[in-house]
C-alpha positions as CSV (number, residue, x, y, z in Angstrom):
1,X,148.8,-39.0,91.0
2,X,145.3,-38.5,92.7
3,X,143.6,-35.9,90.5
4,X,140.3,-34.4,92.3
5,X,138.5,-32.5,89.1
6,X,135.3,-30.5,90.3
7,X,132.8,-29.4,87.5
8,X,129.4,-27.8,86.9
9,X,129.5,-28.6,83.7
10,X,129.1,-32.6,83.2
11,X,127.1,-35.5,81.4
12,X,124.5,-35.9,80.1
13,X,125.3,-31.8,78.7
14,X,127.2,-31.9,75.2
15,X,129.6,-29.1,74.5
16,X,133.1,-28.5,74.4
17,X,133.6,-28.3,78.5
18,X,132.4,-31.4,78.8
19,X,134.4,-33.3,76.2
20,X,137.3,-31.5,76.9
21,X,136.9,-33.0,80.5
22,X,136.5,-36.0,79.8
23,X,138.8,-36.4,77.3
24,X,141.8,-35.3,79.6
25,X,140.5,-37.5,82.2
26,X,140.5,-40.6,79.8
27,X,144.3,-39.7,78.7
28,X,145.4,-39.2,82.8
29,X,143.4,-42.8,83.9
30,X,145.6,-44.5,81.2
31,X,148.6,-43.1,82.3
32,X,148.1,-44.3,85.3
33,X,146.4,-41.4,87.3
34,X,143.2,-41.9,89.5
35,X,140.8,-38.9,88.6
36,X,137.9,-38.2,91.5
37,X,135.2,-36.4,88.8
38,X,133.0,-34.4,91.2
39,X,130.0,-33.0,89.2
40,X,126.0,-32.2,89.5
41,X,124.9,-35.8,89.4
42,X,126.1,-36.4,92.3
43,X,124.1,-34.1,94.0
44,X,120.4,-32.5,94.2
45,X,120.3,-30.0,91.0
46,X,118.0,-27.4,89.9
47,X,117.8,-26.5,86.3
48,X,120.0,-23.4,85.3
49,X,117.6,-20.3,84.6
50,X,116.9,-19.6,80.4
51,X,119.0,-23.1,80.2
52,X,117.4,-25.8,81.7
53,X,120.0,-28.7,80.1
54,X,122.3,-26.8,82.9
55,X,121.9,-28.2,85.9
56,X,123.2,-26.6,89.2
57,X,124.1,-28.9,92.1
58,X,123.0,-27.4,95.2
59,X,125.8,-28.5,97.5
60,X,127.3,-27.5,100.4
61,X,131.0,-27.1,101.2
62,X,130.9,-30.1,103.9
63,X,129.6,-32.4,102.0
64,X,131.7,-31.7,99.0
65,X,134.5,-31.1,101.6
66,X,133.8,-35.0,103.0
67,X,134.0,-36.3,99.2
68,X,137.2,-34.6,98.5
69,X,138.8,-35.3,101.7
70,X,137.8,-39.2,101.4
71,X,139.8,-38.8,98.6
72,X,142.7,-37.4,99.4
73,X,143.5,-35.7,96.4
74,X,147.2,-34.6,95.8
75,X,146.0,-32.1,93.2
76,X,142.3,-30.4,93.1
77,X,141.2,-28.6,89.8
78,X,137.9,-26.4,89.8
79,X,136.8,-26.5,85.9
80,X,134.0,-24.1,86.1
81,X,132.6,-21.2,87.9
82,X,129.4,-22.7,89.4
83,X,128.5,-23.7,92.5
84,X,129.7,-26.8,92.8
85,X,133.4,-25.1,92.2
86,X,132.7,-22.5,94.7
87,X,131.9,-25.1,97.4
88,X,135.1,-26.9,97.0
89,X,136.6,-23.5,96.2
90,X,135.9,-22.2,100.1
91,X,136.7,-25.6,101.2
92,X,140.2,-25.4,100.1
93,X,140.8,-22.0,101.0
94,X,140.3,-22.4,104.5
95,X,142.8,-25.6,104.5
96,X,145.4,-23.6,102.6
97,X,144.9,-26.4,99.7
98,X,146.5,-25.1,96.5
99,X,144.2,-25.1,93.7
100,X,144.0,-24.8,89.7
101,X,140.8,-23.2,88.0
102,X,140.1,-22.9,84.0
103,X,138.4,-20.3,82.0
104,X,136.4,-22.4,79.5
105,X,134.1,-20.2,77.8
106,X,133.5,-16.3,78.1
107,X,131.3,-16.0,80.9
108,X,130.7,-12.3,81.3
109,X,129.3,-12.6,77.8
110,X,126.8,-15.4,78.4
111,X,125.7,-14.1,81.3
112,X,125.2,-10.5,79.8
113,X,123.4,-11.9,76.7
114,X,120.9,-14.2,78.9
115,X,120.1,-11.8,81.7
116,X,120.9,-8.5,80.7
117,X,123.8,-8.1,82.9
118,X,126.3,-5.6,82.5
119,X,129.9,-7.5,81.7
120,X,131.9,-5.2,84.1
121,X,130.1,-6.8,87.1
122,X,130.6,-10.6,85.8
123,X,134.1,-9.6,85.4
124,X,134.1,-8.3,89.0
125,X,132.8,-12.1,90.0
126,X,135.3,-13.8,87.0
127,X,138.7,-12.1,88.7
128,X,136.8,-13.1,92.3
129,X,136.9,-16.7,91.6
130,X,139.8,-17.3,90.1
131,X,142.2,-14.9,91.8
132,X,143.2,-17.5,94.4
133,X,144.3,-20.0,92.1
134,X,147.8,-21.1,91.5
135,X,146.9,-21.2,88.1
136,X,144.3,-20.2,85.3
137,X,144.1,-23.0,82.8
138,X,143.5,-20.7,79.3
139,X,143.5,-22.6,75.7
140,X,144.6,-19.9,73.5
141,X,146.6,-16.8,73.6
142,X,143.5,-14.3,72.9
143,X,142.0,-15.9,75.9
144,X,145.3,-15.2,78.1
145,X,145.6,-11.8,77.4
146,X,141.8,-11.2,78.1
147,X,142.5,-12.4,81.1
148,X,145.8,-10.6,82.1
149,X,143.8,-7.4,81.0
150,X,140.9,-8.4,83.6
151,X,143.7,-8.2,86.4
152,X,144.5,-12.4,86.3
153,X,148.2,-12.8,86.0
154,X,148.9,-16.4,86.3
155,X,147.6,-17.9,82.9
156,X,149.0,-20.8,81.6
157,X,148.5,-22.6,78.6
158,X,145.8,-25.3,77.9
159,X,145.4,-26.7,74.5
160,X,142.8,-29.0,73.1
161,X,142.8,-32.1,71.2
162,X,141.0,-34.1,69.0
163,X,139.8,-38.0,69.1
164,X,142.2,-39.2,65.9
165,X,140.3,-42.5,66.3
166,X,136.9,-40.7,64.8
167,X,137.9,-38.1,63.4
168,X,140.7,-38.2,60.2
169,X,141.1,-37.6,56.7
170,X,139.8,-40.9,56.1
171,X,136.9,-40.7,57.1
172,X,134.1,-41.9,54.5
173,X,131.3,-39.1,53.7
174,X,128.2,-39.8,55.1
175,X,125.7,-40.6,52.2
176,X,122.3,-39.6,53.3
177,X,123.3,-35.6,52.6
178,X,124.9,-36.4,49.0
179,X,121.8,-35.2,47.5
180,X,121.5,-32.0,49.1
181,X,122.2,-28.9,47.2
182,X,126.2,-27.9,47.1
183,X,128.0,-26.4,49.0
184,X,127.2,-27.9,52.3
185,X,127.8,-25.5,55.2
186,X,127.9,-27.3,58.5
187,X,127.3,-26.1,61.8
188,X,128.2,-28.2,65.0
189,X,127.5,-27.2,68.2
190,X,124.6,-26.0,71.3
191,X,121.8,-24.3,69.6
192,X,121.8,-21.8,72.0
193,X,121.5,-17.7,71.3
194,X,125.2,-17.2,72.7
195,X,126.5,-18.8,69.3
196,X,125.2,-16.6,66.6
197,X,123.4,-18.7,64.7
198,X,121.5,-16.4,63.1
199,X,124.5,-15.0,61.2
200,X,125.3,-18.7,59.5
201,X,122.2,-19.1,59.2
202,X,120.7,-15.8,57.5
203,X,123.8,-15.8,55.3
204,X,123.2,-15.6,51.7
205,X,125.8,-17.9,50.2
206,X,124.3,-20.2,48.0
207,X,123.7,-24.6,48.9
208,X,122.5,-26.2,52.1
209,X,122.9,-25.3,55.6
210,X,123.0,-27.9,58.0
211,X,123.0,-28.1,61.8
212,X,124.2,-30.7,64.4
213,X,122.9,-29.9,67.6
214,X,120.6,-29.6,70.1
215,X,119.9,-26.7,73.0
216,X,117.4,-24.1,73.8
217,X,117.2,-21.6,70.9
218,X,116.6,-24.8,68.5
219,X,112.3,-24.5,68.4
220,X,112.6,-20.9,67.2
221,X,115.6,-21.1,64.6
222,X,114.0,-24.6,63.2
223,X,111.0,-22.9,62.8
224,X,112.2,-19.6,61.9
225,X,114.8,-21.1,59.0
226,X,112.9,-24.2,57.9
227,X,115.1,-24.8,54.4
228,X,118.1,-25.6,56.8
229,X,118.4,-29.1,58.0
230,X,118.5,-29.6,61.8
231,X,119.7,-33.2,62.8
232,X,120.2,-32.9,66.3
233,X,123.3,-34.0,68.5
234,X,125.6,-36.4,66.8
235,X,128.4,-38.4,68.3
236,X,131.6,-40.6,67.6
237,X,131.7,-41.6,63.7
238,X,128.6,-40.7,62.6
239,X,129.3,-37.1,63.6
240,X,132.7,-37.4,61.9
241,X,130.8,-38.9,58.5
242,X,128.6,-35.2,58.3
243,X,132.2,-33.1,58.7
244,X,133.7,-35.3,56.1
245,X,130.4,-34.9,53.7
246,X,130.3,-31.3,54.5
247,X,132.1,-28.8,52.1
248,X,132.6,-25.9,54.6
249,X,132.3,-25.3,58.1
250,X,130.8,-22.8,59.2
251,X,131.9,-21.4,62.6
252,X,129.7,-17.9,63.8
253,X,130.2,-17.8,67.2
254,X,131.8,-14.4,68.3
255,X,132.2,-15.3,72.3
256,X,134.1,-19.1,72.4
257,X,137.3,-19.1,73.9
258,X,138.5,-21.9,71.6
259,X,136.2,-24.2,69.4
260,X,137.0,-27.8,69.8
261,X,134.5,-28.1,66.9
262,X,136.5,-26.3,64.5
263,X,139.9,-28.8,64.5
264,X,137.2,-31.7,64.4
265,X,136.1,-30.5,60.8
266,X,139.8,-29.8,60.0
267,X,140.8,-32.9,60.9
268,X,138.2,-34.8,58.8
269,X,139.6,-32.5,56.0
270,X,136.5,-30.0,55.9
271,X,137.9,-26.1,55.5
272,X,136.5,-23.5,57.9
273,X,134.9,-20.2,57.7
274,X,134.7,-17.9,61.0
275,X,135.1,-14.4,61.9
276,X,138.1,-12.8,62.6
277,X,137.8,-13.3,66.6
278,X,139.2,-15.0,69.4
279,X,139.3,-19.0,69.1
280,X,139.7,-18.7,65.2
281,X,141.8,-16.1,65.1
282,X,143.9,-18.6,67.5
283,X,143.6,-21.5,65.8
284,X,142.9,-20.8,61.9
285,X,145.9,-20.3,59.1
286,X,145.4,-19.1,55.4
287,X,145.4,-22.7,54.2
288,X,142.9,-24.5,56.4
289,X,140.4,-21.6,56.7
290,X,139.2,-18.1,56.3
291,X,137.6,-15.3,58.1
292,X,136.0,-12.2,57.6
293,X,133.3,-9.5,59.0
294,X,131.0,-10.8,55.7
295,X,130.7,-14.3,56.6
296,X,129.7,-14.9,53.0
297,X,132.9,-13.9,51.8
298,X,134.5,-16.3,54.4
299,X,132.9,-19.3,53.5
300,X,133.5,-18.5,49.6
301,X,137.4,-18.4,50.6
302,X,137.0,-21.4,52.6
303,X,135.7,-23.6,49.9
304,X,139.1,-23.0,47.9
305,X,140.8,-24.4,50.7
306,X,143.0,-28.1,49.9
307,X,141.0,-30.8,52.1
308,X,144.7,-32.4,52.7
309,X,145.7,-29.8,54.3
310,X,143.1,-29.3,56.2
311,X,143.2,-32.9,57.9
312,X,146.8,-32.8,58.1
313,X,146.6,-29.3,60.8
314,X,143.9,-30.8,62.5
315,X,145.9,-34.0,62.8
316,X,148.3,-32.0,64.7
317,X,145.5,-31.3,67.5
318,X,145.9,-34.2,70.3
319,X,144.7,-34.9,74.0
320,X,147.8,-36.3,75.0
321,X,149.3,-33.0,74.4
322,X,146.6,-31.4,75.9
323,X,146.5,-33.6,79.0
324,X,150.1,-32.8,79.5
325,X,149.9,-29.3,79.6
326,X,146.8,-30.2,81.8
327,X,149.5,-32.1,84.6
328,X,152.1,-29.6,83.8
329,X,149.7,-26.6,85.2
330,X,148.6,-28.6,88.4
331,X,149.7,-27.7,91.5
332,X,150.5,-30.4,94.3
333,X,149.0,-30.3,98.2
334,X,151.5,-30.9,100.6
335,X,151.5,-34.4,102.0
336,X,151.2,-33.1,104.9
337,X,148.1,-30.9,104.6
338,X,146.0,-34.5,104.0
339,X,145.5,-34.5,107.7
340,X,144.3,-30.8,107.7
């Protein structure tokens, strides 16, 4: 199957968009699927506004039109809600050209917390964009119900995965933080003011908060909390060596519509701690995590959890489930409407 997948949100940006993306695309090429990735480095970008590590591809809906039509996709996914995905958007609605969208991350709250923006008007712009589609890709069940409520009826069901190769029960602790005073909270994740960071970071649980990460709020909150430990953006097994040394992780974000980070930790046996919202509310059981309004309490619970069990329900977490459910939710073109 030819698989066109149109993003704004692509290398070199780190978060769970991206790695979702191109984890899925790494399961469809070895199944056999060609996968078109159309993203901002292929055109002129501007750096988004208050996020500069965002960059928006200024491109028009005949050029992205050409590249999708040289193509000749037989299925055409739009991943995000950008510009790029609006051009290709407009060009398949005026061939008729079924289409897919996702709803990644909660987008009326960014954009209210970063620009003052009342959420009722990005909502008006959310149920806009993906309204056409013959399907909204949605990981949890929180997430579809948000969006049923915001008038979107056709949700289906998106999982996520994790990379078993990097990150298992197995996994050897990573040495360098063995000194640090216990428990180790760990944070993964953008450093960026939609997150919450100031709530793991201001609570007063005793030991050594940690964070992997980089992004736009990171000056301040190093500055700001300078007993914590920022390392910056980790990867691959050195980022699974910190969740295996790490004795809780800490997840505060109130607005993320899953939290690939959270079955990482799990799956390297580390317990979690959260509050009781959507994406751990989705995702978290009594024996791999805990959540409550006082984060302290959460992460106090958390650190009673067995570390088997933890790596065992993150095991349980893959991307060839995810890519399936990824196929399943795709909707063909016509072979006929190639020549439109």
């Amino acid at each position: 199957m030819r698989i066109a997948l149109v993003t704004d949100a692509w290398e070199p940006q780190v978060n769970g968009v991206v790695r979702t993306l191109q984890s899925v695309r790494t399961v469809l090429e070895a199944q056999g699927h060609r996968v078109l990735v159309l993203s901002p480095d292929r055109f002129h970008s501007l750096p988004c506004p208050t996020y500069p590590e965002i960059r928006l591809a200024m491109a028009g809906t005949g050029r992205v039109g050409d590249l999708l039509a040289d193509f000749a996709p037989d299925a055409i996914h739009l991943a995000t809600e950008g510009p790029l995905c609006i051009a290709a958007r407009r060009w398949c609605i005026r061939r008729h050209f079924p289409f897919t969208t996702a709803y990644h991350t909660q987008f009326p709250d960014y954009i209210s917390a970063r620009s003052g923006v009342p959420v009722d008007w990005v909502w008006r712009y959310i149920r806009w964009f993906h309204a056409p589609a013959e399907a909204v890709l949605a990981s949890t069940a929180s997430i579809r119900r948000t969006l049923n409520d915001h008038g979107l009826a056709k949700v289906r069901q998106w999982g996520r995965g994790v990379d078993l190769h990097h990150f298992h029960g197995d996994v050897t602790p990573n040495p360098t933080l063995a000194h640090l005073p216990r428990p180790l909270q760990l944070y993964v994740g953008r450093v960026a003011i939609e997150k919450n960071l100031e709530a793991f970071l201001q609570n007063q649980h005793p030991g050594t908060k940690i964070v992997v990460g980089d992004g736009p709020a990171r000056p301040a909150l190093e500055a700001k909390h300078p007993r914590a430990i920022f390392l910056g953006a980790r990867f691959g097994e050195e980022l699974a060596s910190i969740y295996a040394a790490a004795d809780v992780f800490v997840f505060p974000s109130r607005t993320d519509t899953f939290g690939l980070v959270m079955i990482e930790a799990l799956a390297c046996g580390t317990p979690v701690a959260a509050f009781p919202v959507t994406g751990p509310m989705d995702i978290l059981t009594r024996g791999v995590g805990a959540m409550d309004e006082r984060l302290e309490d959460s992460i106090a619970e958390a650190l009673k959890k067995d570390r088997a069990a933890c790596a065992r329900y993150g095991a349980g977490f893959t991307w060839e489930a995810s890519a399936a459910q990824f196929l399943g939710a795709l909707a063909p073109i016509a072979a006929k409407r190639h020549a439109a």
